[in-house]
N, C-alpha and C positions, 0 to 999 in steps of 0.2 A: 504494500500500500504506500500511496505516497502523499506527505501532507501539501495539498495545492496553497491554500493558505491558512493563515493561523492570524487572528487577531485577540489582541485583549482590550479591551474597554473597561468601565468602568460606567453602570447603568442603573436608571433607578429601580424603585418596586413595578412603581406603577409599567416600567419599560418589560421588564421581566415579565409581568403578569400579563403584556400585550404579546406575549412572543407565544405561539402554538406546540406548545412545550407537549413532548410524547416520555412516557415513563417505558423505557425501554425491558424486554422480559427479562436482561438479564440482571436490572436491579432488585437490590432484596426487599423482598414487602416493608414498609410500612411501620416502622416499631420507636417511635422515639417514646419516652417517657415521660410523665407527668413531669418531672423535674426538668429535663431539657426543653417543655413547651415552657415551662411556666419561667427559666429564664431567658428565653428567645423574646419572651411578652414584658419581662423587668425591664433588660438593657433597651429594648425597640422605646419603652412605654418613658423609661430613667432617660432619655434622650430626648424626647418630644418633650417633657416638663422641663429640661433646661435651656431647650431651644432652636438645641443643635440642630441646623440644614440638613447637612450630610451626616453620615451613618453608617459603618460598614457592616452589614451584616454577613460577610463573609465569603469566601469565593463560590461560585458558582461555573462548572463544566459543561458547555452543550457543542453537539453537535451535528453541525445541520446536513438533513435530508432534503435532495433538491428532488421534487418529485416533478415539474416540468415547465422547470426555468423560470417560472412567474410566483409559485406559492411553496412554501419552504416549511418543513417543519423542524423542530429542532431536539436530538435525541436528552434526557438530560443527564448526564455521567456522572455528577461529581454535585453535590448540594442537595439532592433531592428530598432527605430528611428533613432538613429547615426550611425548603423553599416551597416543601407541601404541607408543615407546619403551619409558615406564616400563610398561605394561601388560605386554611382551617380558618387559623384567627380576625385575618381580615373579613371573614365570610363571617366569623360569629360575631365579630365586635361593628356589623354593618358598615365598617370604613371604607372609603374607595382608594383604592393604592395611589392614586395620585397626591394623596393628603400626606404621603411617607417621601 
């Protein structure tokens, strides 16, 4: 295989949650724990009460499926615990990612 290109960026929530994100089979289910949600929800939440803009919530790995040239999906490798955590929280706490 050979890597055609490789970018890194630096992008928001709201950017993230626009992207057509596939949970590929050969990630592992689903298993973060009360305690990893409940500090992915302190530092996101300990951040917005100080004011802070930006926020790293941490890296995230995708890799994009070109399926015909115009609409792109993108597989996701590396983040997926936290990135479908916070996807959970924003859904329960009815915030719209663009407020992050």
């Amino acid at each position: 295989m050979t890597l055609i290109q490789d970018e890194l960026k630096i992008i928001s929530v709201n950017e993230l949650m626009n992207i057509n994100l596939k949970i590929p089979d050969y990630q592992r289910p689903y298993r973060w724990s009360s305690s990893s949600t409940n500090t992915l929800f302190a530092d996101t939440y300990g951040a917005y009460k100080l004011g802070i803009d930006e926020y790293r919530l941490g890296s995230v790995i995708l890799h994009r499926v070109n399926y015909n040239n115009q609409h792109y999906d993108y597989n996701l490798v590396d983040g997926q615990q936290r990135t479908t955590t916070l996807s959970i929280l924003l859904y329960v706490l009815g915030e719209k990612a663009k407020n992050f």
